[in-house]
KEPA-755285 format. One line per field, with one value per atom (N, C-alpha, C): residue number from 0; residue in three letters; atom name; x, y, z. Coordinates in nm, 2 decimals. Each point is the difference from the previous one (the first is absolute). Example, Ala and Ser with C-alpha at 12.3 -4.5 7.8 and 13.67 -1.06 7.14 Angstrom:
num: 0|0|0|1|1|1
residu: ALA|ALA|ALA|SER|SER|SER
atome: N|CA|C|N|CA|C
px: 1.32|-0.09|0.09|-0.04|0.09|-0.08
py: -0.57|0.12|0.12|0.11|0.11|0.11
pz: 0.78|0.00|0.00|-0.07|0.00|0.08
***
This chain:
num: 0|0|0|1|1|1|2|2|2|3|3|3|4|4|4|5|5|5|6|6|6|7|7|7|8|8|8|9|9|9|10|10|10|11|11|11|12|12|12|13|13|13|14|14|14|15|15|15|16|16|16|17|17|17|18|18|18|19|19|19|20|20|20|21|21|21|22|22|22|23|23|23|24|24|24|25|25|25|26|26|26|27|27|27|28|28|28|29|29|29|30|30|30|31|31|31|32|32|32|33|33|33|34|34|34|35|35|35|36|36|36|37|37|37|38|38|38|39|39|39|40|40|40|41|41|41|42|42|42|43|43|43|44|44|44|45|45|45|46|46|46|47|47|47|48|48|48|49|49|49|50|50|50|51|51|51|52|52|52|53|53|53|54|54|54|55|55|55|56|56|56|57|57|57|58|58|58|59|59|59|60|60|60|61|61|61|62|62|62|63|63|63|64|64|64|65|65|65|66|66|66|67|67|67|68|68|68|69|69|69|70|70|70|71|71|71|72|72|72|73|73|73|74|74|74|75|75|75|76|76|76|77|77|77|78|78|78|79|79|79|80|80|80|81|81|81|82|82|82|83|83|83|84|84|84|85|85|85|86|86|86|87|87|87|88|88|88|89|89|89|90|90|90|91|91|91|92|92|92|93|93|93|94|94|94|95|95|95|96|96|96|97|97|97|98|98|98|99|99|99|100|100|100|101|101|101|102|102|102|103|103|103|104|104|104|105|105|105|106|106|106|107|107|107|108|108|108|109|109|109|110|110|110|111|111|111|112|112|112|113|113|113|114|114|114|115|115|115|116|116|116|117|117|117|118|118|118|119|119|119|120|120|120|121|121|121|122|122|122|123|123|123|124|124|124|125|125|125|126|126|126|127|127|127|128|128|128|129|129|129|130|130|130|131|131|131|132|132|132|133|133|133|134|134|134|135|135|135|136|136|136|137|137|137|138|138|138|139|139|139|140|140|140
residu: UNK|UNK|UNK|UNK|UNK|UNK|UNK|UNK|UNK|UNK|UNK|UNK|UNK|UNK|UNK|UNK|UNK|UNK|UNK|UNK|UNK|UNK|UNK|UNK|UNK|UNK|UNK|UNK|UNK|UNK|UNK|UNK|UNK|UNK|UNK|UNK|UNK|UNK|UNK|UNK|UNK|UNK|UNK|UNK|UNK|UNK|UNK|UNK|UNK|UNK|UNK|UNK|UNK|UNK|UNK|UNK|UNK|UNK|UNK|UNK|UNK|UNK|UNK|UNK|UNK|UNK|UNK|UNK|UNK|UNK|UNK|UNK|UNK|UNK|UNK|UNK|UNK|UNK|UNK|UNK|UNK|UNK|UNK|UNK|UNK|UNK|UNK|UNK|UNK|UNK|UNK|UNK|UNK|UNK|UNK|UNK|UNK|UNK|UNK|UNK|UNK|UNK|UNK|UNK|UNK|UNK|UNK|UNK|UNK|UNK|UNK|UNK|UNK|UNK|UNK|UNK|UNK|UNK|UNK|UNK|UNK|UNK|UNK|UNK|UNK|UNK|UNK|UNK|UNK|UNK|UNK|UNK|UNK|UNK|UNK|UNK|UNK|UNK|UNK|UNK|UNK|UNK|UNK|UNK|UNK|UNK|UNK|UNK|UNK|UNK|UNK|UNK|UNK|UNK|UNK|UNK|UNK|UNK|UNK|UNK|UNK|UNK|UNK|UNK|UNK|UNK|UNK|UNK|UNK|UNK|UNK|UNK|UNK|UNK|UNK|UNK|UNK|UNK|UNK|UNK|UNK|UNK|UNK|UNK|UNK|UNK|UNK|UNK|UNK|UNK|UNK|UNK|UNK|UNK|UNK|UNK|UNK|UNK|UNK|UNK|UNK|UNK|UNK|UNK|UNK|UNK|UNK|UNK|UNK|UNK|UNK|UNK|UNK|UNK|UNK|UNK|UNK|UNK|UNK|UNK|UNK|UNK|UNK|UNK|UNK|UNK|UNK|UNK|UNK|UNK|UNK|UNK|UNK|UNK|UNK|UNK|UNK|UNK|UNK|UNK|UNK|UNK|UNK|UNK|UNK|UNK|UNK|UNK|UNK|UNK|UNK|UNK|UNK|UNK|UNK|UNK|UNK|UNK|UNK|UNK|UNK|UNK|UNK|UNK|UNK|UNK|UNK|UNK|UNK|UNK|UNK|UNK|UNK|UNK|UNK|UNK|UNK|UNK|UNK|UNK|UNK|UNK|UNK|UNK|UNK|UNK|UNK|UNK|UNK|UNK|UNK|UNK|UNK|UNK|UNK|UNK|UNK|UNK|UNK|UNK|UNK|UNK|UNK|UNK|UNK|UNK|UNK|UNK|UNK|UNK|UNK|UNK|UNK|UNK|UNK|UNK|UNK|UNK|UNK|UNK|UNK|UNK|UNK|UNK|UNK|UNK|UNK|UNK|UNK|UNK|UNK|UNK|UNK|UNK|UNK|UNK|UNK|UNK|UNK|UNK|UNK|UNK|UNK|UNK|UNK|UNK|UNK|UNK|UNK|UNK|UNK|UNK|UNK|UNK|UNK|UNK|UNK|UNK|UNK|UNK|UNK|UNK|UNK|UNK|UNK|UNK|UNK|UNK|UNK|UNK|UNK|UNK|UNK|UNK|UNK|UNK|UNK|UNK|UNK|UNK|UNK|UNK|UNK|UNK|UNK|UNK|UNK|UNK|UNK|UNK|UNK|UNK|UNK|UNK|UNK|UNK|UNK|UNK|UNK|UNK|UNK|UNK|UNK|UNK|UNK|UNK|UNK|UNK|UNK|UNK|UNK|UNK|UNK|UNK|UNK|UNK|UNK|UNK|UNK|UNK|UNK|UNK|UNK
atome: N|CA|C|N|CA|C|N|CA|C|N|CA|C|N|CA|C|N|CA|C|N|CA|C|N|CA|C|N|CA|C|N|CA|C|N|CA|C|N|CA|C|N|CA|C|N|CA|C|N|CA|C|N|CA|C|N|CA|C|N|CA|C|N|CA|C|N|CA|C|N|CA|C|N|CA|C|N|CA|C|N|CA|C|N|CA|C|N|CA|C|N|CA|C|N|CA|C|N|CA|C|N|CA|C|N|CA|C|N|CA|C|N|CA|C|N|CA|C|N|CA|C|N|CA|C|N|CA|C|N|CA|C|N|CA|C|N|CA|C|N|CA|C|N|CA|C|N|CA|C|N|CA|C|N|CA|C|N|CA|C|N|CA|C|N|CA|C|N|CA|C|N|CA|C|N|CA|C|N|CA|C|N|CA|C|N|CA|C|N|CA|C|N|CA|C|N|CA|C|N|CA|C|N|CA|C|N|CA|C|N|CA|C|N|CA|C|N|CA|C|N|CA|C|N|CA|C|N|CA|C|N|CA|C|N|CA|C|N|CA|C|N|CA|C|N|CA|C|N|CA|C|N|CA|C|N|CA|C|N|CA|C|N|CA|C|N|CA|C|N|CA|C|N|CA|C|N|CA|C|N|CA|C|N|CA|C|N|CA|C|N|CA|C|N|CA|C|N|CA|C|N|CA|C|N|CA|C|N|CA|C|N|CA|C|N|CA|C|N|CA|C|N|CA|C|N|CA|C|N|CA|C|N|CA|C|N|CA|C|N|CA|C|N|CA|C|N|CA|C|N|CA|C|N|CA|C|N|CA|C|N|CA|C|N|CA|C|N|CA|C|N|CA|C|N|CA|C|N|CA|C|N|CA|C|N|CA|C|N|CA|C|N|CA|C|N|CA|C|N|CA|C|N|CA|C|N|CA|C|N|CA|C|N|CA|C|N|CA|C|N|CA|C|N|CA|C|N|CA|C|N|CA|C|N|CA|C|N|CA|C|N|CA|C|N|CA|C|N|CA|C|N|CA|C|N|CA|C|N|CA|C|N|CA|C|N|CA|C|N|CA|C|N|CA|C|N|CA|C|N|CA|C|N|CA|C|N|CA|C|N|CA|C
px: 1.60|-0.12|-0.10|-0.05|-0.08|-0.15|-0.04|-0.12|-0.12|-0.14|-0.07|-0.07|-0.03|-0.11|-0.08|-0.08|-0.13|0.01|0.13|0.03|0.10|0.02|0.08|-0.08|0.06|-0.04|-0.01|-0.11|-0.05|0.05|0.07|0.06|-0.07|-0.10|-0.12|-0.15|-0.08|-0.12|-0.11|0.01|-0.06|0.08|-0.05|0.08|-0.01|-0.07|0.01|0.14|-0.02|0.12|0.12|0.03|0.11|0.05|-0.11|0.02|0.03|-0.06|0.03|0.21|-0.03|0.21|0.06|-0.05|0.09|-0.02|-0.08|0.02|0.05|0.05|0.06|0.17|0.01|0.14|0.04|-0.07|0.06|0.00|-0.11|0.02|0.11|0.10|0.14|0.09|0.00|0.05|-0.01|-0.05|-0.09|-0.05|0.06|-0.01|-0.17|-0.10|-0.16|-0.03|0.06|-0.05|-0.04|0.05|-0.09|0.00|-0.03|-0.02|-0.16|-0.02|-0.15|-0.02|-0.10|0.00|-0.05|-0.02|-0.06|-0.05|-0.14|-0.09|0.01|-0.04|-0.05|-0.14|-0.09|-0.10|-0.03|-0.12|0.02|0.10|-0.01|0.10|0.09|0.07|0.08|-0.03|-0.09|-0.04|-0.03|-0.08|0.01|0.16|0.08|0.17|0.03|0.00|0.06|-0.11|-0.11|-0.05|0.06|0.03|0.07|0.18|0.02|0.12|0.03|-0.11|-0.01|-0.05|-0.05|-0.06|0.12|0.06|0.13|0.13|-0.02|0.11|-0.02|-0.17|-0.04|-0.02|0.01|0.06|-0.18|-0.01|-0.13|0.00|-0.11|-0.05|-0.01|-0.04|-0.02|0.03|-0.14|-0.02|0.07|0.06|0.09|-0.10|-0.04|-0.05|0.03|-0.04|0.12|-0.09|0.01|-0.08|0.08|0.02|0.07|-0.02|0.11|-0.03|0.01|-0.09|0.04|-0.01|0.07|0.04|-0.17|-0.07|-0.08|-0.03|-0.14|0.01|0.07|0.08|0.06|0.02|-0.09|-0.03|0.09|-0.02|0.09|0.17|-0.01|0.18|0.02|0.09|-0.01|0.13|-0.02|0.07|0.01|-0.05|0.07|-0.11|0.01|-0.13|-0.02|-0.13|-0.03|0.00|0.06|-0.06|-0.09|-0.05|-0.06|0.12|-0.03|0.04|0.07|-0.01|0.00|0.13|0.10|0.14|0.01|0.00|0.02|0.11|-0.02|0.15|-0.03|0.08|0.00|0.10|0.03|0.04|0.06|0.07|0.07|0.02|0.07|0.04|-0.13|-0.08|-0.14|-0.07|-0.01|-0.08|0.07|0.11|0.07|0.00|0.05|-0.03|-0.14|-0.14|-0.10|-0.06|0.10|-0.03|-0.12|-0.01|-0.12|-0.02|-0.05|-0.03|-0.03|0.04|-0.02|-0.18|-0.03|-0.22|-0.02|0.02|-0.02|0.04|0.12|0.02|-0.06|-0.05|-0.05|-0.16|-0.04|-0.16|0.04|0.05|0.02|0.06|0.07|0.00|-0.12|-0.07|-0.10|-0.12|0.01|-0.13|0.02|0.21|-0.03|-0.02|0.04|-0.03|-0.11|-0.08|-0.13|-0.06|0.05|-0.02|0.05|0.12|0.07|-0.10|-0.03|-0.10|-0.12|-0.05|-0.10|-0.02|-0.09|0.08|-0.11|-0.01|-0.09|0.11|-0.10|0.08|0.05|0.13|0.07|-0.10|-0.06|-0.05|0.10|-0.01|0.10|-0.03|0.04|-0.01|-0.01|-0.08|-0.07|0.13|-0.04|0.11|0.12|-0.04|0.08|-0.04|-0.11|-0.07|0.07|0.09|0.10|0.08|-0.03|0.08|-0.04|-0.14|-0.09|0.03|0.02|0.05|0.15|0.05|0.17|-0.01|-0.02|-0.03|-0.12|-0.02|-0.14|0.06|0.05|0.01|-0.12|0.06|-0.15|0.07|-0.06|0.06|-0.02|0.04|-0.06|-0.10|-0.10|-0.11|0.05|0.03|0.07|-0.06|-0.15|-0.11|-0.03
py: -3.06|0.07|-0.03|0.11|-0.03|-0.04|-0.12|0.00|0.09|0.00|0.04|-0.02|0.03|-0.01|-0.16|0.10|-0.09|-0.13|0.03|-0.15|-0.10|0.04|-0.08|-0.15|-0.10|-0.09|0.03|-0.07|0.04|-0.10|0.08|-0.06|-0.11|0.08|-0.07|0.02|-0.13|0.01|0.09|0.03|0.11|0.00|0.07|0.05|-0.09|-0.07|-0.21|-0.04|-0.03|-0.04|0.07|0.13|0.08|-0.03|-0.05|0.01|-0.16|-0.07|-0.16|0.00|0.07|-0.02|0.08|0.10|0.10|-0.12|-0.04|-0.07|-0.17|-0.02|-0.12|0.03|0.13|0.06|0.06|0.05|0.04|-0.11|-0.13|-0.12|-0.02|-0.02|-0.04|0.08|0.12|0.16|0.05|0.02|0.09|-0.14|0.04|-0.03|0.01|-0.10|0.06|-0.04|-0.06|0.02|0.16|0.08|0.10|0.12|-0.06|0.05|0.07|0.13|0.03|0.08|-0.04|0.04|0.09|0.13|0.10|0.07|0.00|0.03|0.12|0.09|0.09|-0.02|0.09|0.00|0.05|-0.04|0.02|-0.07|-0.13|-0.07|-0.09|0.04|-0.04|-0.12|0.00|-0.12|-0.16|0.01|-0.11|-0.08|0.12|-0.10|-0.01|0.08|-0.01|-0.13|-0.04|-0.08|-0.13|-0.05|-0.12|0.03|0.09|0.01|-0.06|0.05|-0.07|-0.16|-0.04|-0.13|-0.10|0.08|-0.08|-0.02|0.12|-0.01|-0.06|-0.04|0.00|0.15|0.05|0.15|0.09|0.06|0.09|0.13|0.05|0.06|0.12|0.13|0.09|0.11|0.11|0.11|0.14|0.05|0.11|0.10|0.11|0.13|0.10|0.05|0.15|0.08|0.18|0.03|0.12|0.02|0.15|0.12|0.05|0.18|0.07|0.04|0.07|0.11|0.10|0.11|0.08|0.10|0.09|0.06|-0.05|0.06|-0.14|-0.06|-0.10|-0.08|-0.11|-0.09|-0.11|0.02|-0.16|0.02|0.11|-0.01|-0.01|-0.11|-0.04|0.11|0.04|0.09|-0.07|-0.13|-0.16|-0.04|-0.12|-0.05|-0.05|-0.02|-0.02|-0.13|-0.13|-0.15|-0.02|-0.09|-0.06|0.00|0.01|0.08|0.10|0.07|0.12|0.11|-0.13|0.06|0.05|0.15|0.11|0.03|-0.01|0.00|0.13|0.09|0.15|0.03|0.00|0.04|0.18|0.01|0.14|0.08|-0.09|0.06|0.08|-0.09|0.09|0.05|-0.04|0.08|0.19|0.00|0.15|0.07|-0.14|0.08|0.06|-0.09|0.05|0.12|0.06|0.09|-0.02|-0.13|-0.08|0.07|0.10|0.01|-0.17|0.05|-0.11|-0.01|0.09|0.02|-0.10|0.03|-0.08|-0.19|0.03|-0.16|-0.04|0.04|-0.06|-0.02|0.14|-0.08|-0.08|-0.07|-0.13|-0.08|-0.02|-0.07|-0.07|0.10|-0.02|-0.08|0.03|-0.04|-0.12|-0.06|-0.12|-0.14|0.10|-0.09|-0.03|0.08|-0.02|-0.12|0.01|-0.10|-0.17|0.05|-0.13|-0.03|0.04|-0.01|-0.08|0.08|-0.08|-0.15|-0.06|-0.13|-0.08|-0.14|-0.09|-0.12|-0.08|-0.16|-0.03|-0.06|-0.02|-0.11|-0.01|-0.06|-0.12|-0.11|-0.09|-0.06|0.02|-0.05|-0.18|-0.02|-0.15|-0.08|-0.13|-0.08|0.05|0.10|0.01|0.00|-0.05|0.03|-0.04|-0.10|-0.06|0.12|0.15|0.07|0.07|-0.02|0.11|0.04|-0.14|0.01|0.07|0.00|0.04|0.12|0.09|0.09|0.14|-0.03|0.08|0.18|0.06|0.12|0.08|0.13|0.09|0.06|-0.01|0.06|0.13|0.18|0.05|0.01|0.04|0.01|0.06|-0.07|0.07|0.04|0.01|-0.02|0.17
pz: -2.56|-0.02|0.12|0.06|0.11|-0.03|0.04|-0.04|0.07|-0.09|0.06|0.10|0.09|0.14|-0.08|-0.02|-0.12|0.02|-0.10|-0.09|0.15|0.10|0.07|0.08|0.00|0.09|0.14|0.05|0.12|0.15|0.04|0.13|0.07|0.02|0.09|-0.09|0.07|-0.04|0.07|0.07|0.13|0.13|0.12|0.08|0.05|0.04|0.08|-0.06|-0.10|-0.04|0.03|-0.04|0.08|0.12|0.07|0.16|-0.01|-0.03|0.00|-0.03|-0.11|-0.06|0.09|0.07|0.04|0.18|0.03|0.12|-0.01|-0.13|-0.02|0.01|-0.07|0.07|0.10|0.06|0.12|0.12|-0.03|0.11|-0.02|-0.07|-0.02|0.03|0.06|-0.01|0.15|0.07|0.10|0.13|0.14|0.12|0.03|-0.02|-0.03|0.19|0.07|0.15|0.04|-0.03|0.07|-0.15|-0.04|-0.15|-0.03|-0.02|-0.02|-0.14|-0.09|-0.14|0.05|-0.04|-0.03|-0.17|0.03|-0.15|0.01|-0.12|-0.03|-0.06|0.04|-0.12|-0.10|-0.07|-0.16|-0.07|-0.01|-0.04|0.05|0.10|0.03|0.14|0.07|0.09|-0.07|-0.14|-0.03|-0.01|-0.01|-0.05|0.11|0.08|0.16|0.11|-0.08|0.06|-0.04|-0.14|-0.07|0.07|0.04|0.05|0.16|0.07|0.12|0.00|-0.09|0.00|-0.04|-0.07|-0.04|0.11|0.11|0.07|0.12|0.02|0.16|0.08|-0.05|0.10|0.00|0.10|0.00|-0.11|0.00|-0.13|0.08|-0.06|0.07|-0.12|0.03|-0.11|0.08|-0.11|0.02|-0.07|0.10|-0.06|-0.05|-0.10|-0.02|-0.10|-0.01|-0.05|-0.05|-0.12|-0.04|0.03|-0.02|0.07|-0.12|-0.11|-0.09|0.02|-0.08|-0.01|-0.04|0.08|-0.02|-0.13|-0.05|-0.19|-0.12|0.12|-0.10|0.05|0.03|0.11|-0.04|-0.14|-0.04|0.02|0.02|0.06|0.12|0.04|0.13|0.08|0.10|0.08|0.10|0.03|0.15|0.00|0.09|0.02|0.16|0.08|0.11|0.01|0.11|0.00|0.10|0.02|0.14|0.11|0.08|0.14|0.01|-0.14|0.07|-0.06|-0.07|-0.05|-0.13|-0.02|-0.08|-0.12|-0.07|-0.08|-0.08|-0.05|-0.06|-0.10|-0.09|-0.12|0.03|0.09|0.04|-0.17|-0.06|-0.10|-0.07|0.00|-0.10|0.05|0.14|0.11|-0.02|-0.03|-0.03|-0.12|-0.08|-0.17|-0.03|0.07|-0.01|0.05|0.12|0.09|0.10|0.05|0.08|0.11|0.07|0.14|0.11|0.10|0.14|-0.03|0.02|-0.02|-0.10|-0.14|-0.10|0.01|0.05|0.00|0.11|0.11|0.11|-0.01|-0.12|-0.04|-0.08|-0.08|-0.11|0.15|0.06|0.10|0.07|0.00|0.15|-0.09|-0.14|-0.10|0.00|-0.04|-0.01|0.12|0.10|0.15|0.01|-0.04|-0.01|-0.04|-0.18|-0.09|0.08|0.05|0.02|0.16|0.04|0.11|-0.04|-0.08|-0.01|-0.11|0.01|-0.07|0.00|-0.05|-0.01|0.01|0.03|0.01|-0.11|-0.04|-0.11|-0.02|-0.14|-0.10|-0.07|0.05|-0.05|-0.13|-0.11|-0.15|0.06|-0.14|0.01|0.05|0.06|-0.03|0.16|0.06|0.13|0.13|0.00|0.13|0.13|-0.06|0.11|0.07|-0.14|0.12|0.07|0.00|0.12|0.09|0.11|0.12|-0.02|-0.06|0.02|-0.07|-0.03|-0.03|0.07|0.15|0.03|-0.03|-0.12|-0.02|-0.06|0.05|-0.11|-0.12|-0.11|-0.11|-0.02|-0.03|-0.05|-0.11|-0.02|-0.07|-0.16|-0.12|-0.06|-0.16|0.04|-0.08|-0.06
***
């Protein structure tokens, strides 16, 4: 019987923690000399920050911003990263009957987005990673 979500015990106590276990196994796992974590934001930098602290290895925020589908934003049709590498969803870019025009204004909107940016905001307790981290986050307010 599968339990419920709800009712299940909890892996971790927050994402520190995640990243603390998840970088206590991979030191034992993973060549960390030229080893470089990469975060996501919204979430994901606090674990990738306990991940690099665990391995020695540098930290570093990975950008990326969805390309949703026009009228229905929340479905993703690919997504844009930092520097620049595009990924496309051919399949639903066709089922949808997407014009080049259309995906290139959702493109160009979210270059934008990912363009513009503020200094990542380091949650309490990380300031250590200021310096190692000089990225700009998009604005996701």
């Amino acid at each position: 019987m599968e339990q419920d979500r709800a009712n299940r015990p909890h892996m971790f106590r927050d994402r520190r923690d995640a990243g603390r276990q998840l970088g206590q196994v991979l030191a034992n796992n993973v060549m960390t000399t030229t080893c470089i974590v990469l975060g996501l934001p919204r979430g994901g930098v606090p674990v990738a920050f306990e991940v690099a602290v665990q391995l020695g290895a540098q930290l570093d925020v990975f950008l990326v911003r969805k390309l949703g589908v026009p009228g229905h934003e929340e479905l993703a049709m690919g997504a844009i990263a930092s520097g620049g590498k595009i990924v496309l969803n051919e399949e639903l870019v066709q089922r949808e009957g997407l014009s080049r025009h259309e995906i290139d204004r959702v493109l160009q909107s979210e270059k934008k987005k990912l363009a513009q940016g503020h200094l990542l905001e380091i949650p309490q307790g990380f300031s250590s990673c200021r310096a190692m981290v000089p990225k700009f986050l998009p604005d996701y307010g």
